[in-house]
C-alpha positions in Angstrom: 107.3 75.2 103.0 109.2 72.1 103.7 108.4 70.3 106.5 111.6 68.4 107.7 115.5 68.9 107.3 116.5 72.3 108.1 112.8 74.3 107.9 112.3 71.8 111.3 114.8 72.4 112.8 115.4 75.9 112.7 111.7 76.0 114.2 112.7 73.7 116.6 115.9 75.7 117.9 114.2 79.0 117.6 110.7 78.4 119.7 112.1 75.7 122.0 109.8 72.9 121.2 112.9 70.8 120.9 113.7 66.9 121.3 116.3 66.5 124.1 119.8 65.9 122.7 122.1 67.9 120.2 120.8 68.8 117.4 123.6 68.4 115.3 123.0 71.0 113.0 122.3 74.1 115.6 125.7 76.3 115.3 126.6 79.6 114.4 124.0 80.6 116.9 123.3 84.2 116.6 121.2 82.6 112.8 119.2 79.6 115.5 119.4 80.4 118.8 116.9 81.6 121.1 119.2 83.6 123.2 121.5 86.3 121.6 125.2 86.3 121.6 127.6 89.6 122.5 129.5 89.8 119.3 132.9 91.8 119.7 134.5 90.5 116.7 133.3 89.1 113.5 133.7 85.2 113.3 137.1 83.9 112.7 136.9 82.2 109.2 138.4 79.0 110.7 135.5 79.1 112.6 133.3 79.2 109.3 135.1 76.2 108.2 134.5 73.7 110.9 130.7 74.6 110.7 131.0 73.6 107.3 132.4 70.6 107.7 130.6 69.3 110.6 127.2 70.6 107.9 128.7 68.2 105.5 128.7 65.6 108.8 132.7 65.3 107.9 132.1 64.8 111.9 135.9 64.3 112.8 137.5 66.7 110.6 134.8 69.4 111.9 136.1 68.5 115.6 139.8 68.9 115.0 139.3 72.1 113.1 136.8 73.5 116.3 140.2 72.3 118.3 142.4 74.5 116.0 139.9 77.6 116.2 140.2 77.5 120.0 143.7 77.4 120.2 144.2 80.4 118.4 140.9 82.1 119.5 140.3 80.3 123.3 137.9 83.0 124.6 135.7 83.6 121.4 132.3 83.7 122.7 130.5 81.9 119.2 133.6 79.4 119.0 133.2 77.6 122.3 129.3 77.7 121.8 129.8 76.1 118.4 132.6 73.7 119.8 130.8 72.9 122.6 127.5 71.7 120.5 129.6 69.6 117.9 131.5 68.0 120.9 128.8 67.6 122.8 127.0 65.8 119.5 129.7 63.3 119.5 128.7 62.3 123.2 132.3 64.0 124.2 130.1 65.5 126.7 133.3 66.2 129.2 134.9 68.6 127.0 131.8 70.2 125.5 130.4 70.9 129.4 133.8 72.3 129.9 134.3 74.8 126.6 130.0 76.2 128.2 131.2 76.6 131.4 134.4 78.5 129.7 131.9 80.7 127.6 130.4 81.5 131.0 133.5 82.6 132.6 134.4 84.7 129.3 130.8 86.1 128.8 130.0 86.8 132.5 126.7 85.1 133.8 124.3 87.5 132.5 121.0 86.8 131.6 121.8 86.8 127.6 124.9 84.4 128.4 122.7 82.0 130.5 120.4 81.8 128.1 122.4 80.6 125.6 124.8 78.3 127.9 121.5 77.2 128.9 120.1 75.8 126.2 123.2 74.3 125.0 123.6 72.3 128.2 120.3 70.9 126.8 121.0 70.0 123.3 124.8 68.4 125.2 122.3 66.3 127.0 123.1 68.2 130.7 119.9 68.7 131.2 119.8 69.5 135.1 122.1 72.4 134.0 120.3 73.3 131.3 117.6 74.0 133.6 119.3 76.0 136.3 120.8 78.1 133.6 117.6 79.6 132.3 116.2 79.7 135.9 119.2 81.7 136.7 118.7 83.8 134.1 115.1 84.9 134.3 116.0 85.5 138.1 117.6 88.3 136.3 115.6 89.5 133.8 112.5 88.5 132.2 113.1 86.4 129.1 112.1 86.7 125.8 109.4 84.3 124.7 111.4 81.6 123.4 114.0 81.2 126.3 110.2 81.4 128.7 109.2 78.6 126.6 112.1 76.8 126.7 112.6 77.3 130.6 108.6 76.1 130.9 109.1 73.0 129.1 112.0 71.8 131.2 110.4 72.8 134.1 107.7 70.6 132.8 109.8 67.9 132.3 111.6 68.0 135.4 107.8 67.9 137.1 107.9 71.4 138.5 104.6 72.1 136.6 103.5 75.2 138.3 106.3 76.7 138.0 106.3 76.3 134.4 103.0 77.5 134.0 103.8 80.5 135.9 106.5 81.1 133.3 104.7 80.3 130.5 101.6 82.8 131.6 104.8 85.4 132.1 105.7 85.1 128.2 102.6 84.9 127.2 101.6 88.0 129.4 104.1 90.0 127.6 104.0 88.5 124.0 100.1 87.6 123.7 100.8 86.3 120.1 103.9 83.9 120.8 102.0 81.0 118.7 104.3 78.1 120.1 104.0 79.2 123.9 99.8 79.2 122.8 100.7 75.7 121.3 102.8 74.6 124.9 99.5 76.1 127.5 97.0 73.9 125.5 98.8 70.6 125.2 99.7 70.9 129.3 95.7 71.7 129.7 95.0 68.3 127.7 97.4 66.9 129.9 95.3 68.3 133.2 91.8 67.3 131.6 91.2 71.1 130.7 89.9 70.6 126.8 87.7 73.6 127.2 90.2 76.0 127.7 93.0 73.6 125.2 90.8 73.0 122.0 89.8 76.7 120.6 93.4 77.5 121.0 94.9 74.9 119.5 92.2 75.1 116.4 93.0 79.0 116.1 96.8 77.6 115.4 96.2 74.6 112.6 93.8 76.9 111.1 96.1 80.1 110.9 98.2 80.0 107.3 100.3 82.0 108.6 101.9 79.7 111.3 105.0 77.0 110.2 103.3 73.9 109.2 105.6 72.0 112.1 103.3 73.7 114.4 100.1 73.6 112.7 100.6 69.3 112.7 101.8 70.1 115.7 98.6 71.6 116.9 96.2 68.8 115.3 98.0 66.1 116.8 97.3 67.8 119.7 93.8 68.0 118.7 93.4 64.6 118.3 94.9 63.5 121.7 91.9 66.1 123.2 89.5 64.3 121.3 90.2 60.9 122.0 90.1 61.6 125.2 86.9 62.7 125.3 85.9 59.6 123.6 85.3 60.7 119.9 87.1 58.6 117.7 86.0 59.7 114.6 86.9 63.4 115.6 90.3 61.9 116.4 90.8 60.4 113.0 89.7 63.5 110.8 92.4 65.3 113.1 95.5 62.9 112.7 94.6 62.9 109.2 94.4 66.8 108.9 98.1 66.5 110.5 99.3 64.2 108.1 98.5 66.4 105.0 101.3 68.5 105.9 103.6 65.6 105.8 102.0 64.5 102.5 104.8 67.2 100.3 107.9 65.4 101.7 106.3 61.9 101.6 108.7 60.5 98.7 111.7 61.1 99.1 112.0 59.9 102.6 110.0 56.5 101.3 112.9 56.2 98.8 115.5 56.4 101.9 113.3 54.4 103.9 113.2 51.7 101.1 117.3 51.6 101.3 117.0 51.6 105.1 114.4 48.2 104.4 116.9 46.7 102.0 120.1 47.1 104.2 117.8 45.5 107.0 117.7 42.3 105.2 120.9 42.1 104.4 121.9 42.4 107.4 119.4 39.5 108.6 120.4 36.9 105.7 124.1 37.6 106.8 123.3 36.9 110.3 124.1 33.7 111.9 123.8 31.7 115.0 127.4 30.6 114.2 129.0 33.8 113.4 127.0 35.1 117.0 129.7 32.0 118.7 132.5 33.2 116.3 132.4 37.0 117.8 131.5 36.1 121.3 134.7 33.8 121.4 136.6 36.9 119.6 135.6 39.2 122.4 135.7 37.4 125.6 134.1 39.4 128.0 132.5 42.7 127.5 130.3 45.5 130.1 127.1 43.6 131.0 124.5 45.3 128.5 120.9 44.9 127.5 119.0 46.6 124.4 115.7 47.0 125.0 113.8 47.4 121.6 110.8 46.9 119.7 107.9 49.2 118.0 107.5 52.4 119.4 104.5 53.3 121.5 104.6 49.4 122.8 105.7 50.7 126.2 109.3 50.7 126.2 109.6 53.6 128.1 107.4 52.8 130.7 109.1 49.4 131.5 112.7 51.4 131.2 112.1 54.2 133.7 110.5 51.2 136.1 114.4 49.2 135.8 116.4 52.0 136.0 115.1 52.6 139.2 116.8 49.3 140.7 120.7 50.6 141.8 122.8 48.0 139.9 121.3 49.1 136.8 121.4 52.3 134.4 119.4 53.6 131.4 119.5 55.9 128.7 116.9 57.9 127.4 116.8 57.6 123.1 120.1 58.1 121.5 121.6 58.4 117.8 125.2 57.4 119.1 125.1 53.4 118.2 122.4 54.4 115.0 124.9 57.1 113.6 128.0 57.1 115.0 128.8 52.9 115.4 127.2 51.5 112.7 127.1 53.5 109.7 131.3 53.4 109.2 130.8 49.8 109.5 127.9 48.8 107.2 128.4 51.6 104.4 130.9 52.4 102.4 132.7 56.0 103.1 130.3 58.7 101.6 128.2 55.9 99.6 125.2 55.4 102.1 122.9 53.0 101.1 125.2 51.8 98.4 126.6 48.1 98.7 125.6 45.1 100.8 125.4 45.5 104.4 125.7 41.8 105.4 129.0 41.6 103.2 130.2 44.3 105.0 129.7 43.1 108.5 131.1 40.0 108.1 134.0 41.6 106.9 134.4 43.9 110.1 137.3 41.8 112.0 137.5 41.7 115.9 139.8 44.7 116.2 136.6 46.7 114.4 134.8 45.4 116.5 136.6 46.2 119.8 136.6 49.8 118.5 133.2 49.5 118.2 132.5 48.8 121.7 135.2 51.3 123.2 132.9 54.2 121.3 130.1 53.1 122.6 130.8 52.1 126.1 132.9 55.4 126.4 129.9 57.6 124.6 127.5 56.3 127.2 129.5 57.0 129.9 129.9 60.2 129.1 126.0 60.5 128.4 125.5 59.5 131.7 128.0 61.4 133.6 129.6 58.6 135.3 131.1 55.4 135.0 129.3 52.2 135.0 131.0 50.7 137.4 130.1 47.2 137.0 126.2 48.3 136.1 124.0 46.7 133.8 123.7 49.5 130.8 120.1 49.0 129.6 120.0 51.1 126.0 116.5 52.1 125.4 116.1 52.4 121.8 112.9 51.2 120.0 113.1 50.8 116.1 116.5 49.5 116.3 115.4 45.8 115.3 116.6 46.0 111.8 120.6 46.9 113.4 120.7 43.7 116.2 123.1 42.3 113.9 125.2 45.1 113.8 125.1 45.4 117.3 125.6 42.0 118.4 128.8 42.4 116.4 129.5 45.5 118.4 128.6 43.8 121.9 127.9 40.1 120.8 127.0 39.0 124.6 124.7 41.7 125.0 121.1 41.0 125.6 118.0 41.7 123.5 114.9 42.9 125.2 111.5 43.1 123.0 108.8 45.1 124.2 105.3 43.3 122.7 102.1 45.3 122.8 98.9 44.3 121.0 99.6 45.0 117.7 96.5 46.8 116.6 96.7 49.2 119.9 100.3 49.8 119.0 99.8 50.6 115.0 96.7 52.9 116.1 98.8 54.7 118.9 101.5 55.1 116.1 98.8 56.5 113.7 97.4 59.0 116.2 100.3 60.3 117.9 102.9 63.2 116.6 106.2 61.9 115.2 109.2 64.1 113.7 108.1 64.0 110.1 111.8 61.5 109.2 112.3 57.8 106.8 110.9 56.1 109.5 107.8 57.8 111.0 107.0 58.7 106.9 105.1 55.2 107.4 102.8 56.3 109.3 101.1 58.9 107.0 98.5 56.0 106.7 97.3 53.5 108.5 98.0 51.1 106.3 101.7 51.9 105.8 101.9 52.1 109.6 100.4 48.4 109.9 103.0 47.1 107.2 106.2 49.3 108.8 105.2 47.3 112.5 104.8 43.9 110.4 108.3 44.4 108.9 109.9 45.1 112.0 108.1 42.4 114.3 109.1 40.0 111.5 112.2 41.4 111.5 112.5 40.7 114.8 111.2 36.7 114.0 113.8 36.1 111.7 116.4 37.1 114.5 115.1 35.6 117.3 115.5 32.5 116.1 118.9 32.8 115.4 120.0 34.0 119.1 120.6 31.3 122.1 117.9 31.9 124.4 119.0 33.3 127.1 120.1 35.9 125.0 116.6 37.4 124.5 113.7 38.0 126.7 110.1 39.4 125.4 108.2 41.1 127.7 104.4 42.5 127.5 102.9 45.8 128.0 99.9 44.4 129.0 101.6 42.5 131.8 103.6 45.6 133.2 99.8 47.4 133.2 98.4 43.9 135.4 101.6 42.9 137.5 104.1 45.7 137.5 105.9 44.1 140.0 106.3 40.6 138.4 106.9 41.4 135.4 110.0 44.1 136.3 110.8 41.2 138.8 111.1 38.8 136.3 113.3 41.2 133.6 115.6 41.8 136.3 116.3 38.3 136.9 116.8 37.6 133.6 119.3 40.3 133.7 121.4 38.2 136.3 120.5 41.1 139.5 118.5 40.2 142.7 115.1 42.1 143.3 115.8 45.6 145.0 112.5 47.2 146.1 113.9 50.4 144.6 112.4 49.4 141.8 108.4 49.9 142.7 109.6 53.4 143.5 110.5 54.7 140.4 108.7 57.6 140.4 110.4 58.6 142.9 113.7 58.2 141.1 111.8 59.7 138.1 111.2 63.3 140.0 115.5 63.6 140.4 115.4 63.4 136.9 114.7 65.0 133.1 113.9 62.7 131.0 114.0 62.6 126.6 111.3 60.8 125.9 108.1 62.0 124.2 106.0 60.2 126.9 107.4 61.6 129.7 104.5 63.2 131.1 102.5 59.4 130.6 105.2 57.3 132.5 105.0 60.0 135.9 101.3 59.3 136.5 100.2 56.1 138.0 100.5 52.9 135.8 96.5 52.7 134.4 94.6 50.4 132.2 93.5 53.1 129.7 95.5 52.3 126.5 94.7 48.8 126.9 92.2 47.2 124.2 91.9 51.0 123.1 91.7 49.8 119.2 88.3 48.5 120.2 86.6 52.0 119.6 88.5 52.5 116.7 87.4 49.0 114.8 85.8 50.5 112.3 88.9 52.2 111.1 91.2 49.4 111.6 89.4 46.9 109.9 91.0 47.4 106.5 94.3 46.6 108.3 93.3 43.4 110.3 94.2 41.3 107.5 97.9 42.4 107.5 98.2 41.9 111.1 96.2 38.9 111.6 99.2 36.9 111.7 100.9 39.0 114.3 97.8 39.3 116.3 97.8 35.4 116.4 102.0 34.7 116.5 102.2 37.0 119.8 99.1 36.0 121.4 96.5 38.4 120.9 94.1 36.7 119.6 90.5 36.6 121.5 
């Protein structure tokens, strides 16, 4: 059984253990959706043909044939769920929040119809409404297991956790079996310390055949968070490794894409220069004042971004595909030849008024993410592994800033190692710990290359380790870099965290007090590293580390 493409993410729309976001392929939802539908008529074949299309990601000519399906059929339950999803995956978030609130209206606000406009606000990134949707409907009836779950993990996320434990014992009270709300109680016990009660449930589900293997890795990543908790690093190895031979199947062809990925990257670098940088900031003039903030995942790029968001001239987003598939792709590929042609040819070749288009999408996409203007704001766009597309983006916003996370490199290719990942081209890396050592080397030296091509006061690196020893310095001194005075809003964030849900998949890390924990954590895990020191020796040395 496959373990990515559309075996995931049927799993993932049907049991609720879902990324924040739209998941792009989750229409015709009486096949993938929790929640049922009331069906009075069968689907209008125009309706049939936009799915299709937007399946084919012929994004555009999906939207304007959803548009044509409403006109003729405005109050079809299916077609405003479908339209809003699609619209709503194309960050117009405006209309896709209106076409739910339409299905509510149509479909009256019962618990079925919640459900569903429920988790659609989700997967349109609403997530507030998202969550008073499914509260609203299990004030009315109790739900079925996978609308519990769902409700629970927002709850979750939103820091109500005993309220989504009470939930979650509800489901699990009335469907003893439901595998994935089993999965959900033992990763909150890790969470609250509890490994007694979390690790004989969670071995019962990576050891049952029967169970999707997205949820068996599931399970042993989970396994090998308990366990390194509790200070056993080998038991934490065997079980990142017994999750990774799951992922083994699909291994290939997602190296091939990542290969083309690789290859498009340099391109993209060798093209790159500090003159055509001048040339497209004199092309645009001024643009919204906007900051990426980048670098290696688990390096603490969320941590630092819920900290700034905090501070009121500023705003954040939580990871986003809108620049990564939307912007760049038209622009560095040739129509329906991904990963064909050079990259670097083709950005030079994108002239000013590209450009400008490429900004109004973005600025207007994020915007609509956030549900209000910016206003004057700083934007800070929180997406780590975007290194390898800063040339593309500085054509898109060529006076934007660049913000690196650093973290020692051996505690960051560990953490990446360790930790659960959607099974994609990039994460494939880190099957091994070698190939995850060599995927962070080619993106910090990515980074290198670029670095030295940018003025700089265009670029900023700032350590985890810092934020861990001086969170208040460090955020103080990001902030200035950023052209804003120091608001004491800022040491608060939690505070500003609790008002709201946020995407990432550290969410639960960055609420608890900053702590000293993952610091120097490779340490115990020496003896499996040391194979790899070799390869980033160099990086260990460039950014500091070095004892």
């Amino acid at each position: 059984m496959p373990m990515v493409a559309d075996a995931e993410r049927a799993v993932l729309a049907k049991c609720g253990i879902i990324q924040f976001g739209c998941d792009p392929r989750a229409l015709g939802t009486q096949d993938c959706c929790a929640a049922s539908i009331p069906m009075n008529a069968a689907d209008p074949q125009e309706l049939k043909e936009a799915r299709a299309l937007w399946l084919q990601d012929r994004c555009d000519e999906a939207l304007a044939k959803f548009d044509a399906v409403l006109m003729r059929h405005p109050d079809h339950p299916l077609a405003l769920i479908d339209a809003a999803r699609a619209f709503g995956g194309r960050y117009q978030i405006a209309k896709a929040e209106t076409l739910v609130d339409r299905y509510l209206a149509t479909a009256g606000r019962t618990a079925a119809a919640l459900a569903l406009a429920g988790q659609t606000y989700r997967m349109i990134h609403r997530g507030r409404k998202a969550l008073d949707s499914l509260k609203e409907a299990a004030g009315l009836s109790a739900p079925d297991a996978a609308t519990g779950l769902e409700l629970a993990m927002l709850l979750d996320r939103a820091g109500e956790m005993e309220a989504a434990e009470a939930v979650l014992s509800g489901v699990l009270a009335r469907d003893p079996g439901f595998a994935e709300g089993r999965f959900f109680r033992a990763h909150v016990a890790i969470r609250r310390g509890d490994a007694e009660q979390a690790l004989p449930e969670l071995e019962a589900i990576a050891g049952e055949t029967r169970h999707h293997p997205y949820l068996r890795t599931r399970a042993c990543y989970a396994l090998a968070e308990a366990v390194d908790r509790a200070g056993d690093a080998a038991g934490a190895i065997d079980q990142a490794l017994r999750a990774k031979e799951f992922g083994a199947p699909d291994a290939d062809p997602l190296r091939r894409i990542d290969s083309l990925i690789r290859k498009q990257g340099d391109q993209l670098a060798r093209a790159f220069t500090p003159a055509k940088l001048a040339q497209w900031q004199r092309e645009a003039g001024g643009h919204p004042p906007l900051v990426l903030l980048t670098g290696s995942p688990r390096s603490g790029t969320t941590l630092i971004e819920k900290v700034l968001d905090a501070h009121p001239g500023l705003r954040s987003s939580d990871e986003h595909d809108l620049f990564a598939r939307f912007i760049a792709p038209p622009v560095l590929q040739p129509p329906g030849k991904a990963g064909t042609g050079d990259a670097g040819k083709r950005l030079l070749a994108a002239d000013a008024r590209r450009a400008a288009k490429m900004r109004a999408t973005y600025f207007a996409g994020m915007e609509e993410l956030l549900g209000e203007p910016l206003a004057g704001r700083v934007m800070l766009d929180k997406n780590p592994s975007l290194t390898e597309l800063i040339p593309a983006w500085l054509r898109m916003a060529p006076h934007s800033k660049i913000l690196v996370m650093l973290r020692d490199p051996r505690d960051v290719v560990l953490s990446c190692f360790l930790n659960y990942f959607p099974l994609n081209a990039f994460s494939v890396s880190f099957l091994t710990l070698e190939h995850t050592a060599r995927r962070y080397v080619r993106e910090m030296d990515c980074w290198l290359r670029l670095r030295d091509k940018l003025p700089p006061d265009q670029w900023r690196e700032t350590r985890y380790e810092d934020c861990v020893d001086d969170l208040r310095g460090t955020a103080g001194g990001v902030i200035g870099w950023m052209g804003l005075e120091w608001s004491d809003d800022v040491m608060d964030y939690r505070e500003t965290l609790a008002r709201r849900l946020t995407g990432s998949p550290t969410y639960a890390d960055v609420r608890a007090p900053v702590h000293r924990r993952a610091v120097g954590k490779w340490r115990r895990y020496e003896e499996w590293l040391a194979p790899v020191q070799p390869i980033l020796a160099p990086l260990v040395r460039r950014f500091g580390y070095e004892e």
